[in-house]
Kinemage of the C-alpha trace (Angstrom):
@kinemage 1
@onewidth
@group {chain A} dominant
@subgroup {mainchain}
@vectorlist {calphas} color= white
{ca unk a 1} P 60.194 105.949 76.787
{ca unk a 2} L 60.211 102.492 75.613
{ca unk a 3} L 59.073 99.207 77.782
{ca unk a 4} L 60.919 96.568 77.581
{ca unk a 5} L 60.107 92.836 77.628
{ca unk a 6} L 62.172 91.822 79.933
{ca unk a 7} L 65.486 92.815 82.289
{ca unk a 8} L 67.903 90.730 79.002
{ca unk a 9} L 66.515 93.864 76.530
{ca unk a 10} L 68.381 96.457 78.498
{ca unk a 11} L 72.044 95.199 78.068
{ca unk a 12} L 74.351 96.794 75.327
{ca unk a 13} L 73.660 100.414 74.353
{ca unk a 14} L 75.810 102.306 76.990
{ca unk a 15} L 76.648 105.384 78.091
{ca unk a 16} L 79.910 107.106 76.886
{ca unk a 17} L 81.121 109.737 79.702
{ca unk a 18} L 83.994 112.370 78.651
{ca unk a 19} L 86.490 112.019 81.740
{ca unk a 20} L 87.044 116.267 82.496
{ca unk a 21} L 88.825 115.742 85.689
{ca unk a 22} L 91.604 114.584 85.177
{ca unk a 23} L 95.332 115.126 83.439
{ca unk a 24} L 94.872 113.467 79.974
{ca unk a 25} L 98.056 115.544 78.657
{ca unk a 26} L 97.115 117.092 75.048
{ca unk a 27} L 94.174 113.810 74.799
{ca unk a 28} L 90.653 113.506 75.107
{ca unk a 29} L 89.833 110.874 76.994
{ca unk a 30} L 85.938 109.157 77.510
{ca unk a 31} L 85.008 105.989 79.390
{ca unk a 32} L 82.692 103.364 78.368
{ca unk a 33} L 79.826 102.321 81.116
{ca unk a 34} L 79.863 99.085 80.821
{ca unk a 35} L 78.911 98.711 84.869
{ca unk a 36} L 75.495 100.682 83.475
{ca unk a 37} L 74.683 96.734 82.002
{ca unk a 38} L 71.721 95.301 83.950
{ca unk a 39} L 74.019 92.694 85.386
{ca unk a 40} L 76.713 95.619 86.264
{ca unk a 41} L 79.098 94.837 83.905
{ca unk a 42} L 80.116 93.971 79.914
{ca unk a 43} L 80.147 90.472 80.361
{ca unk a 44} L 75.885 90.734 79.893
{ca unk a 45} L 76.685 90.921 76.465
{ca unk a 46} L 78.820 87.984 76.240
{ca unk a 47} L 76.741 86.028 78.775
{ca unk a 48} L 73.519 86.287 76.735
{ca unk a 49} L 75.401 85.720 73.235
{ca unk a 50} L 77.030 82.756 74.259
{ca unk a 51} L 73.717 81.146 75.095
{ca unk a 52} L 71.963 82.284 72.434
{ca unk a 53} L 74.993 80.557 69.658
{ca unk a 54} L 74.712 77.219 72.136
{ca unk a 55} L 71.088 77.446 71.436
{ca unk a 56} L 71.292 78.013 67.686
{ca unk a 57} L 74.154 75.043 67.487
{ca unk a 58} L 71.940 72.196 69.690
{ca unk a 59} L 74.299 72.279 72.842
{ca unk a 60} L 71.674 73.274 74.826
{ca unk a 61} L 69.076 71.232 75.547
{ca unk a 62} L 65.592 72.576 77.262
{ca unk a 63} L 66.478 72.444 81.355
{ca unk a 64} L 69.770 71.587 80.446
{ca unk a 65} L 72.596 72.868 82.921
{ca unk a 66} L 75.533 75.602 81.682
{ca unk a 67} L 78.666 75.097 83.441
{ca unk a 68} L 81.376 78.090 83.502
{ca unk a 69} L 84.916 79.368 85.208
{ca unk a 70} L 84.882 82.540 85.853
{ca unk a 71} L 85.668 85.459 88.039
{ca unk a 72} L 82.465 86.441 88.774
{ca unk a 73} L 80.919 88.841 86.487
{ca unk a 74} L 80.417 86.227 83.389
{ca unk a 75} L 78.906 84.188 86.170
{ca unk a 76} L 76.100 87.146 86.541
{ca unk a 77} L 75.909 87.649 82.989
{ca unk a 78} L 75.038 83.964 82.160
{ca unk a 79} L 72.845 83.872 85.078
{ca unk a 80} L 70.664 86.677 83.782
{ca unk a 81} L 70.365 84.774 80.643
{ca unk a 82} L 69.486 81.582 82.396
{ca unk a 83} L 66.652 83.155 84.378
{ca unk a 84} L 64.698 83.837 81.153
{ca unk a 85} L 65.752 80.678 79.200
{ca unk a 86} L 64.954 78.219 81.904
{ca unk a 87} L 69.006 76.606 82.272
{ca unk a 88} L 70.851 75.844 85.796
{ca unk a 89} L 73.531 77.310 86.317
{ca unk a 90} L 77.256 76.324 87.785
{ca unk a 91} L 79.771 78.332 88.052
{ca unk a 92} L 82.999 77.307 89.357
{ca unk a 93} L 85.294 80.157 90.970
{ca unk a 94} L 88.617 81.377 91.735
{ca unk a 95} L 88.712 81.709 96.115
{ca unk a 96} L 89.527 85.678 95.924
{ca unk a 97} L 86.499 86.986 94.378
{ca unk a 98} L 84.815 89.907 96.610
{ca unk a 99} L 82.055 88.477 98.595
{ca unk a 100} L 79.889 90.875 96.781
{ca unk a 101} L 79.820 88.745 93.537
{ca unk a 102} L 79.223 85.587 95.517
{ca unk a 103} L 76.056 86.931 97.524
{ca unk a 104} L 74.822 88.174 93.920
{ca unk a 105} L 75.031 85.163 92.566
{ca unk a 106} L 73.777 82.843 94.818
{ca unk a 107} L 71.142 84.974 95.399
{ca unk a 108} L 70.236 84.376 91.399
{ca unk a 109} L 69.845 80.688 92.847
{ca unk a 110} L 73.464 79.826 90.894
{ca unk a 111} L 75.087 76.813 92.375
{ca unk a 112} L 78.972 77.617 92.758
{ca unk a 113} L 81.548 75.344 93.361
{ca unk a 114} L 84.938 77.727 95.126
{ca unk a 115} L 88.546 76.247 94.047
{ca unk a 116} L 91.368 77.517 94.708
{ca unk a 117} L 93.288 81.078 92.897
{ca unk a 118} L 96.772 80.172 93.803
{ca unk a 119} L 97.260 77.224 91.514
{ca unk a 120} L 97.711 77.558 87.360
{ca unk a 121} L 96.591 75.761 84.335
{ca unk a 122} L 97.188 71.790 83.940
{ca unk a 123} L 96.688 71.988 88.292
{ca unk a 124} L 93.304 69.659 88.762
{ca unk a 125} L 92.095 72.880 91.437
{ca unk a 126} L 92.315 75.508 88.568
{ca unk a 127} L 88.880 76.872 87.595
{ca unk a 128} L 89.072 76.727 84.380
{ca unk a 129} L 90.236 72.406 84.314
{ca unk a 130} L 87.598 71.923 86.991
{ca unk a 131} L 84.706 73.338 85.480
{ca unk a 132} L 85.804 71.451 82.102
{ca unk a 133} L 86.307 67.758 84.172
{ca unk a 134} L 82.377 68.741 85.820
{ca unk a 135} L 81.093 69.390 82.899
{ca unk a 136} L 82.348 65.975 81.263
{ca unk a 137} L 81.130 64.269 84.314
{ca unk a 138} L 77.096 65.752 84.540
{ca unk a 139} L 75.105 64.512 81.932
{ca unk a 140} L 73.274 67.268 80.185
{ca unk a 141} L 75.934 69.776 80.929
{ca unk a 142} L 77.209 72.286 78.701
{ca unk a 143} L 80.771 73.828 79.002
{ca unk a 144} L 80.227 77.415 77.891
{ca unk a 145} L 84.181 78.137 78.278
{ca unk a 146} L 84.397 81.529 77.326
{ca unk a 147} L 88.146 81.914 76.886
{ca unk a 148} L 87.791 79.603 73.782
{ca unk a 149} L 84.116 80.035 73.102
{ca unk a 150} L 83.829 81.923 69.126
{ca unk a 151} L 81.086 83.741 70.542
{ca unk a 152} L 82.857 85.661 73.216
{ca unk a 153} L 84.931 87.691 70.417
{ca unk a 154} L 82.083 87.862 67.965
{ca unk a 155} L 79.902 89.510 70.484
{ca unk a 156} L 82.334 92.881 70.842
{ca unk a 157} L 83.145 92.892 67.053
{ca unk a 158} L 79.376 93.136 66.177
{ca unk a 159} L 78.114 94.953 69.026
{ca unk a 160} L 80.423 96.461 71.565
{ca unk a 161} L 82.659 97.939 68.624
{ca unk a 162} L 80.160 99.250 66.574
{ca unk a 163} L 78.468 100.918 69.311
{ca unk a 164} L 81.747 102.741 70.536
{ca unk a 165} L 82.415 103.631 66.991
{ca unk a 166} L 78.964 105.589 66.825
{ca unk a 167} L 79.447 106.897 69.940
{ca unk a 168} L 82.678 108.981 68.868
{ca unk a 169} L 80.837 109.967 65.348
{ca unk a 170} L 84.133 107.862 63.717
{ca unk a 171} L 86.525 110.660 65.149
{ca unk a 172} L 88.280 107.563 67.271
{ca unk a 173} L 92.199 107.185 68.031
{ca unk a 174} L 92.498 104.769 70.503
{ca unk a 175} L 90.878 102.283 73.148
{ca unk a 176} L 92.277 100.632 76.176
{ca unk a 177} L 91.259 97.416 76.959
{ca unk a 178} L 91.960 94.910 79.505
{ca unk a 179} L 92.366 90.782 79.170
{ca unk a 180} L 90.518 88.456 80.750
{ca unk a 181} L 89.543 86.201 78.056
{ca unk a 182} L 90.825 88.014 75.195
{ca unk a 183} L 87.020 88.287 73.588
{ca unk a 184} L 86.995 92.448 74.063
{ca unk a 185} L 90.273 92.850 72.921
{ca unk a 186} L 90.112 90.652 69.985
{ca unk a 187} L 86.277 91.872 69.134
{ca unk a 188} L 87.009 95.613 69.045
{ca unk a 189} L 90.883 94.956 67.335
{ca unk a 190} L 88.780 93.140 64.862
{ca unk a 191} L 86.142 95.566 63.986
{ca unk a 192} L 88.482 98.329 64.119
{ca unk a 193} L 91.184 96.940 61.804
{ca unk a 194} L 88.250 96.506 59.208
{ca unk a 195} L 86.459 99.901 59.841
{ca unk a 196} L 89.204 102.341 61.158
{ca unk a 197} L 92.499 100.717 61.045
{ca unk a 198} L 94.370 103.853 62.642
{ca unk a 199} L 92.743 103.257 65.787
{ca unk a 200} L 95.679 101.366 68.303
{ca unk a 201} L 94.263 99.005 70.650
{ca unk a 202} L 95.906 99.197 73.990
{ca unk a 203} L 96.374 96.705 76.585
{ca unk a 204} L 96.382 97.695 80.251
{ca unk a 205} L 97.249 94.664 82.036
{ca unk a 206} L 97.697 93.877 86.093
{ca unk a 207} L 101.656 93.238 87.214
{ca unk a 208} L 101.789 89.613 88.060
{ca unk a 209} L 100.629 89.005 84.735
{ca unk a 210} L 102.215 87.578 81.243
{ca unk a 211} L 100.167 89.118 78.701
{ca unk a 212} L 101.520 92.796 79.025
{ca unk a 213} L 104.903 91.211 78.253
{ca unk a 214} L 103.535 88.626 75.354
{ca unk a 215} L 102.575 92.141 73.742
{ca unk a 216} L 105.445 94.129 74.063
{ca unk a 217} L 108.013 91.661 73.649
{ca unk a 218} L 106.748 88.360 72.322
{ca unk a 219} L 108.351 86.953 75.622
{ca unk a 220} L 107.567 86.531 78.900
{ca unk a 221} L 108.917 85.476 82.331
{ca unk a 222} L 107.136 83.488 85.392
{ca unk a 223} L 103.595 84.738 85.889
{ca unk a 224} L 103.066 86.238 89.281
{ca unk a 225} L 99.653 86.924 91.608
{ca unk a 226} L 97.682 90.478 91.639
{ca unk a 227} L 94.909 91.436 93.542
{ca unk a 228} L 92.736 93.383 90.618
{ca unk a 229} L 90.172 91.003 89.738
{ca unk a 230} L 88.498 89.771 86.601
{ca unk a 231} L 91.758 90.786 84.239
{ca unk a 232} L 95.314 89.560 83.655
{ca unk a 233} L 96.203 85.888 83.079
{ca unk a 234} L 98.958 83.360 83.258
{ca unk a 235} L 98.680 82.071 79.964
{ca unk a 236} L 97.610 83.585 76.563
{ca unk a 237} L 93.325 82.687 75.646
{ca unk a 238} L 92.332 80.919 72.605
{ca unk a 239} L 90.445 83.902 72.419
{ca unk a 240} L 93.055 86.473 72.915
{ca unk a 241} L 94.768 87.400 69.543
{ca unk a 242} L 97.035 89.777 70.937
{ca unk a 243} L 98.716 91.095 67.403
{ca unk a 244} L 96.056 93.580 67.607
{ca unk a 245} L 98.350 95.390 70.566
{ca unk a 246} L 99.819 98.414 69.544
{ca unk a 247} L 101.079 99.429 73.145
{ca unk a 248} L 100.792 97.440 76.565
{ca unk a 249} L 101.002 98.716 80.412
{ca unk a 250} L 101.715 96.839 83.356
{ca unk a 251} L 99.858 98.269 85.854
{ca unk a 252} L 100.814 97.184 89.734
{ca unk a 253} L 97.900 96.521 92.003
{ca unk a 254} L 98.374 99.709 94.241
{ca unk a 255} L 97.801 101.745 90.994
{ca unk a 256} L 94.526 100.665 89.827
{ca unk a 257} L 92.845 100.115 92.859
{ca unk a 258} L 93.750 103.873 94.107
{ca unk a 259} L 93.003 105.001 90.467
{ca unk a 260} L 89.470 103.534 90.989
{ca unk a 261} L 88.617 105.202 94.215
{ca unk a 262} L 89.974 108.448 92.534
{ca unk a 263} L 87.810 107.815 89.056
{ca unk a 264} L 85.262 107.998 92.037
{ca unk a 265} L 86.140 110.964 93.804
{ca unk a 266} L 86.725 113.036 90.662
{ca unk a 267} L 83.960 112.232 88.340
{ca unk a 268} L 81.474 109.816 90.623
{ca unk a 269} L 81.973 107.356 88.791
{ca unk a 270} L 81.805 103.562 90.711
{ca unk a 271} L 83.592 101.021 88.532
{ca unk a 272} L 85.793 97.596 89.820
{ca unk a 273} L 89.383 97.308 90.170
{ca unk a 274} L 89.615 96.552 86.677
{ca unk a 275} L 88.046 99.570 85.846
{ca unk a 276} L 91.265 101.015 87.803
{ca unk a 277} L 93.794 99.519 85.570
{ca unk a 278} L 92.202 100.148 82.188
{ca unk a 279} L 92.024 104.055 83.666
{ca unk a 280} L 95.930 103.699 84.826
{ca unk a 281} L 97.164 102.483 81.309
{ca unk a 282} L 94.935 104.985 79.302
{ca unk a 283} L 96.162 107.881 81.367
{ca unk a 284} L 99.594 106.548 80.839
{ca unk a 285} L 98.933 106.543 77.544
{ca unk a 286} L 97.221 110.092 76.744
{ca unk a 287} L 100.170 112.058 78.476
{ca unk a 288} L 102.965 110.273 76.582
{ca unk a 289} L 101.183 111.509 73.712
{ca unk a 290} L 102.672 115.026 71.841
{ca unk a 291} L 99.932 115.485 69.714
{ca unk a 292} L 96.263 115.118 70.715
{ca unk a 293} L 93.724 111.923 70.352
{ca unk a 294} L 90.717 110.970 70.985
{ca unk a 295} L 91.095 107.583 73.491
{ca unk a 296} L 88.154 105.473 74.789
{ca unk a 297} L 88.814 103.130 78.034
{ca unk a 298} L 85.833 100.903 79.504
{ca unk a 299} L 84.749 100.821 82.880
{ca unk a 300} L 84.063 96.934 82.706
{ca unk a 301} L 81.922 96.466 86.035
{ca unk a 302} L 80.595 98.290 88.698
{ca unk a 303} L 82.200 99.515 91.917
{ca unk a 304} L 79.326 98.205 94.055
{ca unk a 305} L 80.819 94.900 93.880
{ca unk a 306} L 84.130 95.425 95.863
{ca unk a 307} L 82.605 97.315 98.896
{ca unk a 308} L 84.518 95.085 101.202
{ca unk a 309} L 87.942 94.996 99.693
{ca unk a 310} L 89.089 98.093 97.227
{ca unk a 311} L 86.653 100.537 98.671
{ca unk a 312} L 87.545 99.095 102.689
{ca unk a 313} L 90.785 101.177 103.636
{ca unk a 314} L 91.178 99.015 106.239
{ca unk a 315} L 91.711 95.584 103.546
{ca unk a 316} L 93.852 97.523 101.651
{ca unk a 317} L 96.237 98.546 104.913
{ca unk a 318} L 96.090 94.583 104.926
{ca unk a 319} L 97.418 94.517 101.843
{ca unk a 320} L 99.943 97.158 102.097
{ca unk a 321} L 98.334 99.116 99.735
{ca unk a 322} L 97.314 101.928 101.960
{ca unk a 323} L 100.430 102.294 104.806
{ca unk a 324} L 101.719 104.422 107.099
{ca unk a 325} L 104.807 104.145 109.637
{ca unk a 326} L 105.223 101.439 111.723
{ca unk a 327} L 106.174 102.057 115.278
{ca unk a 328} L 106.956 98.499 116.334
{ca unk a 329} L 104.684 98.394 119.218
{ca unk a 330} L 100.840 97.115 119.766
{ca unk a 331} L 99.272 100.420 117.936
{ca unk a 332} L 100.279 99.081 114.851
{ca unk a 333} L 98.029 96.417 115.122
{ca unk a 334} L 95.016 98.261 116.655
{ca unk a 335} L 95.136 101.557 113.808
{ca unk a 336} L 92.783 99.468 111.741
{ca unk a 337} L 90.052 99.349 115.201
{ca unk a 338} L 90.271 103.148 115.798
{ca unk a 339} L 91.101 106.085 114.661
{ca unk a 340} L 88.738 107.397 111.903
{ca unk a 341} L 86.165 104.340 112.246
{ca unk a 342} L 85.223 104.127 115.828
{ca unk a 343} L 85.269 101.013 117.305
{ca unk a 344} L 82.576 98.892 117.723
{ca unk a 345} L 81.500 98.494 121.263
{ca unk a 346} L 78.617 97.665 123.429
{ca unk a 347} L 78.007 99.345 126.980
{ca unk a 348} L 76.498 97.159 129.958
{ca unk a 349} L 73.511 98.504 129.819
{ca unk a 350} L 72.772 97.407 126.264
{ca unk a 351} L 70.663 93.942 125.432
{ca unk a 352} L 71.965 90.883 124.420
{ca unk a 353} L 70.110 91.339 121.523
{ca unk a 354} L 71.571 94.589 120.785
{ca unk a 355} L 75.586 93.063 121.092
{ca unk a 356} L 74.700 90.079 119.267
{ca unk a 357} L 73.302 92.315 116.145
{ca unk a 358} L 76.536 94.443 116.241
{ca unk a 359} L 78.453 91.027 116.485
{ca unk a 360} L 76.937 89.971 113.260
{ca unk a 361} L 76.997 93.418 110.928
{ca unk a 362} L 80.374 93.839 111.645
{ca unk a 363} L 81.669 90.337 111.579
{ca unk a 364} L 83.395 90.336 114.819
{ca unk a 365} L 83.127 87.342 117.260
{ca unk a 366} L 83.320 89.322 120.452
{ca unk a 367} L 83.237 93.606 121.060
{ca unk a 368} L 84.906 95.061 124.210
{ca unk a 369} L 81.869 96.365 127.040
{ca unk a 370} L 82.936 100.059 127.966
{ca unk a 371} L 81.496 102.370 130.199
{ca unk a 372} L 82.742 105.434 129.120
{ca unk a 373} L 86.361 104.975 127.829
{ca unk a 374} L 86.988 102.497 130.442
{ca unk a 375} L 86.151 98.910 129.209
{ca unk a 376} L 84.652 96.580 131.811
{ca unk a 377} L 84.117 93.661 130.428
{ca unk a 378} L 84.707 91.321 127.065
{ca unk a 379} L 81.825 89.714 125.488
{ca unk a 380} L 81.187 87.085 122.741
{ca unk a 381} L 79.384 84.770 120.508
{ca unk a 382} L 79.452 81.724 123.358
{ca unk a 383} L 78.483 84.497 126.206
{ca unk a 384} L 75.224 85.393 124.197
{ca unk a 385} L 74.576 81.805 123.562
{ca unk a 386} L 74.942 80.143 127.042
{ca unk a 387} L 72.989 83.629 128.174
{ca unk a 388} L 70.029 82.793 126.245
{ca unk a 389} L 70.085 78.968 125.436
{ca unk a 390} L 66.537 77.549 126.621
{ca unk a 391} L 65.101 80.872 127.482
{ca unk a 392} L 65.471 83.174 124.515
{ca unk a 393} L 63.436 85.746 126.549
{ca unk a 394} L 66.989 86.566 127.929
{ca unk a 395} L 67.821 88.421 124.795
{ca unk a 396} L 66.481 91.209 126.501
{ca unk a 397} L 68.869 90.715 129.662
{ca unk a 398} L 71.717 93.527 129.680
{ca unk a 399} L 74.996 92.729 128.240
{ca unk a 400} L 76.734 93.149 132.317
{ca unk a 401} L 74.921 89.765 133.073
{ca unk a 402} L 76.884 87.879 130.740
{ca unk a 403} L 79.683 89.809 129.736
{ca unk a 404} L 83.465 88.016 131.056
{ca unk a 405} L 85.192 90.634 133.665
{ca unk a 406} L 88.720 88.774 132.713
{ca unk a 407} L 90.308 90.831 130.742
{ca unk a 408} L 93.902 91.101 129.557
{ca unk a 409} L 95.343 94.146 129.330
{ca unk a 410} L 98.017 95.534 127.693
{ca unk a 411} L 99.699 99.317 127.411
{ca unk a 412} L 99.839 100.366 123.768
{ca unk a 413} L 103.788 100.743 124.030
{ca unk a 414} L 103.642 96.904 124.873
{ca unk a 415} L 105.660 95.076 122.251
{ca unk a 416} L 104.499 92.089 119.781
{ca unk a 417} L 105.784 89.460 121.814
{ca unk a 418} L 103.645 89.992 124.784
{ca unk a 419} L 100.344 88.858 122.641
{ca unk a 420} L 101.632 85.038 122.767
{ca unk a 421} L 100.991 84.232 126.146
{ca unk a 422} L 97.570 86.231 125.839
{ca unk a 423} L 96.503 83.846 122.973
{ca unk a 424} L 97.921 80.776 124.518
{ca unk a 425} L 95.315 81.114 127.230
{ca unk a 426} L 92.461 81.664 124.649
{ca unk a 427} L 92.135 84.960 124.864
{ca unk a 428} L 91.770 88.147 122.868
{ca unk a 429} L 94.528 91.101 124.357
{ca unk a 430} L 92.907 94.811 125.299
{ca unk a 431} L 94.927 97.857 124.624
{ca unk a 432} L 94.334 100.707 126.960
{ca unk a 433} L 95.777 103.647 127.697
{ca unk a 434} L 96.223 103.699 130.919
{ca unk a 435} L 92.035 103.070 131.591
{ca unk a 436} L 91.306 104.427 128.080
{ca unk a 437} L 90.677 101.789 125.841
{ca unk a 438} L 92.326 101.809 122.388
{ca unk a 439} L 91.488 98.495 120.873
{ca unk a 440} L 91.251 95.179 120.475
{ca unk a 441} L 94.244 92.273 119.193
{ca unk a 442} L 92.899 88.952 117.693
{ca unk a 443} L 95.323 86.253 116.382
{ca unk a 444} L 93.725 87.503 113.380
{ca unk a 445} L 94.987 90.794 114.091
{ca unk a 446} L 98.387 89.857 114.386
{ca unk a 447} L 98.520 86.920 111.142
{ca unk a 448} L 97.389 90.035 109.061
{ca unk a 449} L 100.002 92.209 110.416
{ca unk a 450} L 102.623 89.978 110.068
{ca unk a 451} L 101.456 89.453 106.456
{ca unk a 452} L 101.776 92.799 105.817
{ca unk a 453} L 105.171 93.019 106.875
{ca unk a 454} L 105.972 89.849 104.357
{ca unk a 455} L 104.636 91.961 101.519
């Protein structure tokens, strides 16, 4: 077994996994770890050859700092690459990235800058225009800009491609590919068009995206949003040269996200949500086919880094992705608090200490007190705090000696309207059954509910 200089050696070389478990039709079909990369997904490779080219060109000066947009996972890649080469690092990012890619990163010492993911190209708040007006404004900075950087494309044409070629011992039909910046598309279409021109490139693109549409029909209409991160776009990349499309999918949101959890299930393999809808469109793909083929698709990142959205049921009930019948009363609003997941409570007995810890894993501002099934009390971040302020020795106190005994109540059959006078008065609304308790209704509770209902 080899040792390797350092963590930047390991990226590239991946694992190629034959996918047994599920109905290709008359195809063989074999996914691509890319999520096996040291930074957890394929942009490594494009994050440390898109450095090195700056380097070799004299953009980058010594201590210099590298300015990017991105969703996230170039961000990791360029930051493993910075480590070693001594750069800073800013990344500036789209507001509906998972949490998981934005503790990562900052805890790589990246500075990130968060704009907004509802606005488009040409708006001053898009990414990609605010990293380029930051980078114009610090000297010493360096735009990397992979949707237009040569390097991106280059990258999967000499390395990516050639390694999934060798990998199917040149017995290759197709490979499905998803668009974020167009280089993996354009890098593998290139290589394959000189080495093995048979072999279609397919595009699996999110719904709410124009690129699917650009492929198929040379046309599209008004871009929409999508929740799959990392892929899909509102406007074609420099980098995207999508004549290299033989077939595209539009793949809604509910799709690849479920897909995911199921490429989980079935073969244990974690990958992202894009990893979802490259699987959706190359399934799509092998069972329209009559005659079999040999089709690669990539699993671009790793599932690890969506914990708290694709792989939370209870964010994708938010999102309407996961439902179930509505009965108009409160219980719609408390299914997410019980059920499955037990609710997260505190007894009286327990320590200040003990609630506040619970407060803080879970990321609720106050947990119901019961004894038994029947709450007694309500108890949150202030209570703690005027508990224990100037005599942290309190900690220890039990949660009864600072818990609130007001408490609104209200039956589960209770309809919607009778949480606005609860909230009016600054309070949270308790849903019993009869002394049972069932849950707990925030005004966060409710916005999401009512969100759901927009969808």
């Amino acid at each position: 077994m080899r040792v390797h200089d350092n963590v930047l050696d390991l990226i590239g070389n991946t694992p190629l996994v034959r996918l047994s478990r599920f109905d290709t039709g008359p195809c063989e079909l074999y996914a691509k770890l890319e999520s096996q990369n040291p930074g957890g997904s394929i942009k490594d490779r494009i994050g440390l050859r898109m450095i090195e080219a700056a380097e070799r060109d004299g953009k980058l000066a010594p201590g210099g700092t590298i300015i990017e947009a991105t969703a996230g996972n170039t961000g990791l890649g360029l930051a493993l690459a910075a480590i070693h080469k001594g750069y800073r690092l800013l990344l500036v990012i789209p507001d509906k990235m998972s949490q998981e890619k934005i503790f990562h990163l900052r805890a790589m010492g990246v500075e990130i800058l968060m704009t907004r993911s509802d606005v488009g190209k040409g708006h001053p708040e898009y990414y990609q225009d605010m990293a380029l007006r930051i980078a114009s404004e610090r000297p010493g900075a360096f735009y990397i800009d992979q949707f237009s950087n040569p390097a991106n494309p280059r990258t999967h044409e000499t390395w990516t491609a050639p390694e999934i070629w060798e990998q199917m011992e040149h017995r290759l039909d197709a490979v499905v590919c998803g668009v974020g910046t167009g280089g993996t598309l354009t890098g593998i279409g290139r290589f394959m068009a000189r080495a093995a021109p048979h072999v279609q490139m397919v595009l699996a693109d999110p719904r709410g995206s124009i690129l699917a549409d650009m492929a198929n029909t040379g046309a599209h209409g008004e871009a929409g949003s999508w929740l799959v991160e990392g892929i899909g776009e509102d406007f074609v990349p420099q980098n995207c040269e999508l004549r290299f499309v033989a077939k595209a999918y539009s793949i809604p949101d509910a799709e690849s996200l479920l897909v995911a959890r199921e490429l989980l299930l079935k073969e244990g393999i974690f990958g992202g949500s894009s990893a979802g809808t490259l699987l959706a469109a190359a399934l799509r793909y092998c069972r329209e086919q009559t005659a079999p083929r040999r089709v690669v698709t990539i699993v671009p990142d790793v599932g690890g880094k969506y914990l708290s959205k694709m792989f939370n049921d209870y964010w994708l009930m938010e999102q309407g992705i996961l439902t179930r019948a509505d009965k108009g009363d409160l219980s719609d609003l408390i299914a997410r608090r019980h059920g499955e997941q037990a609710t997260v409570v505190v007894a009286p007995d327990d320590t200040l200490m003990t609630a506040l810890a619970r407060m803080k894993l879970y990321d609720f501002g106050q947990l119901p007190v019961l004894d038994g099934d029947k709450v007694v009390g309500i108890i949150d971040e202030s209570d703690v705090l005027l508990a224990v302020y100037g005599d942290e020795a309190r900690f220890r106190e039990p949660v009864r000696a600072a818990m609130s005994a007001r408490l609104e109540t209200l039956p589960a059959s209770a309809g919607i309207d009778a949480l606005l006078p609860i909230f009016d008065r600054g309070h949270v609304a308790i849903v019993v059954d009869g002394d049972r308790f069932l849950g707990l209704i925030t005004r966060y509770d409710l916005l999401t509910y009512l969100r759901r209902r927009a969808h």
